[in-house]
N, C-alpha and C positions, 0 to 999 in steps of 0.2 A: 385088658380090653376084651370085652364077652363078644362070641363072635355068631351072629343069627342065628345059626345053626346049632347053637346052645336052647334056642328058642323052640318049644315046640308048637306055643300056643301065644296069642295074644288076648290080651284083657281089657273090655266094652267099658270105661267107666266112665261113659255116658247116660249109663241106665243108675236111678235112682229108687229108693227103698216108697215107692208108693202105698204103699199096706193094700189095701182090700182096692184102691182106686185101682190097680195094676188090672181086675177084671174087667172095670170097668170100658181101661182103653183097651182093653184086647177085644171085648166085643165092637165097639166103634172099626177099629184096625178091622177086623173079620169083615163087621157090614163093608168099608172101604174098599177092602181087596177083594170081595166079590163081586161088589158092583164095578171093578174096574174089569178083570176077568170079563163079566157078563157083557156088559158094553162093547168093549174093545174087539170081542169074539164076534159080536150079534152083527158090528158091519162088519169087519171082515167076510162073513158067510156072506153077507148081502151083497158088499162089492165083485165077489168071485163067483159067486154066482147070475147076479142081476147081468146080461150081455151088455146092455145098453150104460154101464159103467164102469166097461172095459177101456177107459181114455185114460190116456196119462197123467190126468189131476186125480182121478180116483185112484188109479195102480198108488201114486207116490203116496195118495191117503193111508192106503191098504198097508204100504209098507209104514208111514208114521204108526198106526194100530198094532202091528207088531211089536214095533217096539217098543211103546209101552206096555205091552203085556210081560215083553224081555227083560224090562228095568224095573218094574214092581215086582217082579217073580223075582229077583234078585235080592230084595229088601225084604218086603212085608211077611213069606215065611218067618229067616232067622228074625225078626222082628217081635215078630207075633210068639214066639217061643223064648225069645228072650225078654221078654218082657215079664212072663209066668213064674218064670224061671229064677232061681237063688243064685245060679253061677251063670256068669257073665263073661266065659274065656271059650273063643274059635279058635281049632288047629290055624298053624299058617298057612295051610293048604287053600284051606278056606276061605279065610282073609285075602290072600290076592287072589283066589277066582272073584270074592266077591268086588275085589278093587277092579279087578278087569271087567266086570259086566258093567258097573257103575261109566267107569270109565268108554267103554264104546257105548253104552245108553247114551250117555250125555254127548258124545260126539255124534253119533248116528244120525238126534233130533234136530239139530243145529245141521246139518248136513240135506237130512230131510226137508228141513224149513226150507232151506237155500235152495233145493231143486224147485222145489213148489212154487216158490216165487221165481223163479227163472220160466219157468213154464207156463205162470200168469203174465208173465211179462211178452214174452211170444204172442201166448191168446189175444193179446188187448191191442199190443203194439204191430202185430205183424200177424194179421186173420188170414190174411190170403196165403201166406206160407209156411202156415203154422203146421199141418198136417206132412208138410213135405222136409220140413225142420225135423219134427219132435216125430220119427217114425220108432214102429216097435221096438226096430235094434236100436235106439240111440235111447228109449227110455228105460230097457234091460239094463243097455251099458249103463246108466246114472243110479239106477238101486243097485248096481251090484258093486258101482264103488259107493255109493252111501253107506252099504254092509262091510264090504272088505276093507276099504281104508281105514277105518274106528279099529278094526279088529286086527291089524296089521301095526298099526300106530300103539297101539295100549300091548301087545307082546312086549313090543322094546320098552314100556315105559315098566312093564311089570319085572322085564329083565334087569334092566337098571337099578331094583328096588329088592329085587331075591339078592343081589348082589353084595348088599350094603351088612356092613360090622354093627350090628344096635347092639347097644348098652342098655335099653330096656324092651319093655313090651306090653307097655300099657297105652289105648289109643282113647283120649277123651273124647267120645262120642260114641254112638249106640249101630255105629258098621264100620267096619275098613276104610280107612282111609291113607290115600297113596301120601299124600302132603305131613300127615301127621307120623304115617312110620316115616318117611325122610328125616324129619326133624329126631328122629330117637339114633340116627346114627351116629356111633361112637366120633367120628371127625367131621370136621365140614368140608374137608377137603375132598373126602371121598364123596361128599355129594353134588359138586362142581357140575360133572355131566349132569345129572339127574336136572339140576337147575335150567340149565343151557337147553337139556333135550326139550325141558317141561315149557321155557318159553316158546321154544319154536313147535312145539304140541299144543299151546295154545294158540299161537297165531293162528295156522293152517284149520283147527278144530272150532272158531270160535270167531274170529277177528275177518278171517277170509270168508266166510259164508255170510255176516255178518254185514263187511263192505258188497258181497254182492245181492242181499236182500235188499239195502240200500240203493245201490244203483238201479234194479230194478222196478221199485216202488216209486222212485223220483221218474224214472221214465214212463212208468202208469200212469202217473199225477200227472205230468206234463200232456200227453195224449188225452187224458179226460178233462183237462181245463178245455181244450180244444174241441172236446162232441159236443154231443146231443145228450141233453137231459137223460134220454131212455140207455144211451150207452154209458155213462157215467154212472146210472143209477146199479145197472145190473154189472160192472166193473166192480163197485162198493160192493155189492152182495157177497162175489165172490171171492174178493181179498178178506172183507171182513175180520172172517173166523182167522184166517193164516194169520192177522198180526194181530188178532186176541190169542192165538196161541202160542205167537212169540214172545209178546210182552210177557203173559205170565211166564213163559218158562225162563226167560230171560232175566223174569226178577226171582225168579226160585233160585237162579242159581247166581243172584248177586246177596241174595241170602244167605246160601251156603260157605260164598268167599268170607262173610263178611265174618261169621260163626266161626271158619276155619283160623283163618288167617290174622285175625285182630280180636284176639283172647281176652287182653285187657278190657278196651270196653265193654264186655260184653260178659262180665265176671257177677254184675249185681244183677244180670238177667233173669227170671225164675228157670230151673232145669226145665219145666213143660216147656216154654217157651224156647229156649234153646233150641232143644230137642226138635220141637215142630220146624223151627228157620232152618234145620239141616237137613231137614227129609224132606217140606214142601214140595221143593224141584223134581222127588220121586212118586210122593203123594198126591198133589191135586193134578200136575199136567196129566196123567196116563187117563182120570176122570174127565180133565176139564176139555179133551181135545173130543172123544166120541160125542160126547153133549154137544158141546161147542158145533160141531160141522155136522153132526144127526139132525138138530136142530135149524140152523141156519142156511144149509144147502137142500130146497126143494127136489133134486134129483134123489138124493138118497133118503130125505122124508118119503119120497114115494115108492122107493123101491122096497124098504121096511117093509110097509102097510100091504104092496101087492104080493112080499114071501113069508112073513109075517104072520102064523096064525094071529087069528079075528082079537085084541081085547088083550094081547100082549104089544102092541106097540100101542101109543096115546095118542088119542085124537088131537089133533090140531086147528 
């Protein structure tokens, strides 16, 4: 029985022999990660600087921006370099830093979603106590556990995983992933907690933010069947984007199970295509969220344009 630590590197064989096409997605990869970078940066400045979108819909924006910039920057480098690249092998060092950024990316934003709509949910259903609810220390307190819990939660999952006896060290897929070294350890027995831990890390990570995005949106819907056309309408405006950016990320990352977890079907797939359903949930969200709410929230269309040298933001 080979024991981890016989390991010094793991082997990407997710990535496949694309001949000259390999330039081609690196340039596509390059445009994507800069324009995500570029985006994700441009509000950020705008929210932290603009005064007047110092409220706690925009802070929790601010912090969703972040971290998409934290969970691309965790892929699309090695990405981009192993893609060029003949050798496809990360020390293990690297491997689970990159499984731990993965891992609190993905809980962070599901965490993020969850405050935001908690917070829409105050604004619409309760206007008159909304300011004396959602004060600055209670919206410090909710990003600073939207950060620390992910990052506190993924140690123990990353301990649990240094832990483990593997018999190999090859992970089919093109980054780190926590589920696929699991499965390379030498006994199943020793992955019992890991199991146990992983479902009660998904619950809390996914299922809990999940029922209260839920409960929150039916208590929306229920108050705006009950207004006035103009409060209904401008309700929609602002939820809008928060559940176009849950739906997609929520299908990236029903993507990603389905890639991981259920091999079989998914064997006569082309490798692009593979490849694309395991990274989408890293790929388009970090894009689709600054577009998404740059776009469809008039407050920060206009704070763009007032800090915004003239002819770098686009007329509307």
């Amino acid at each position: 029985m080979e024991n981890s630590t016989q390991f010094t590197s793991f082997i990407l064989a997710g990535y496949s022999d694309s001949g000259h096409l390999k330039y081609f997605y690196f340039i596509i990869l390059t445009v994507l990660y800069i324009s995500i970078v570029f985006a994700n940066t441009v509000l950020i400045v705008v929210i932290c600087m603009e005064r007047s979108l110092h409220e706690p819909m925009y802070l929790f924006l601010c912090s969703l921006f972040v971290n998409e910039l934290y969970g691309s920057t965790g892929l699309f480098p090695a990405l981009m370099i192993h893609l060029v690249s003949d050798a496809h092998s990360v020390s293990t060092v690297y491997c689970y830093l990159q499984i731990f950024c993965m891992y609190t990316y993905g809980s962070m934003e599901f965490c993020n979603l969850s405050a935001m709509s908690y917070d829409r949910y105050l604004a619409i259903c309760y206007p008159l106590q909304y300011n004396v609810i959602m004060t600055p220390n209670r919206v410090c307190f909710l990003i600073c556990v939207i950060w620390l819990y992910p990052f506190a939660k993924s140690i123990i999952t990353l301990f649990l995983s240094i832990r483990l006896k593997l018999c190999g060290n090859v992970i089919d897929k093109v980054y780190c992933d926590n589920y696929l070294i699991v499965k390379l350890a030498c006994s199943s027995s020793d992955t019992t907690v890991n199991n146990i831990y992983g479902l009660y890390s998904l619950v809390l990570s996914v299922v809990v933010p999940l029922i209260t995005i839920l409960f929150s949106y039916v208590k929306i819907l229920t108050i705006c069947l009950k207004s006035s056309i103009e409060t209904r309408q401008k309700a929609f405006s602002t939820c809008t984007p928060h559940l176009a950016s849950l739906l997609n990320f929520s299908f990236g990352c029903f993507l990603n199970l389905l890639q991981s977890r259920f091999d079989r079907p998914m064997r006569n797939v082309p490798t692009v295509l593979h490849t694309i359903l395991s990274v989408y949930f890293l790929m388009c969200q970090p894009l689709f969220n600054p577009v998404v709410y740059g776009v469809r929230m008039a407050k920060i269309r206009q704070a763009c344009k007032n800090i915004l040298p003239v002819g770098l933001y686009p007329k509307t």
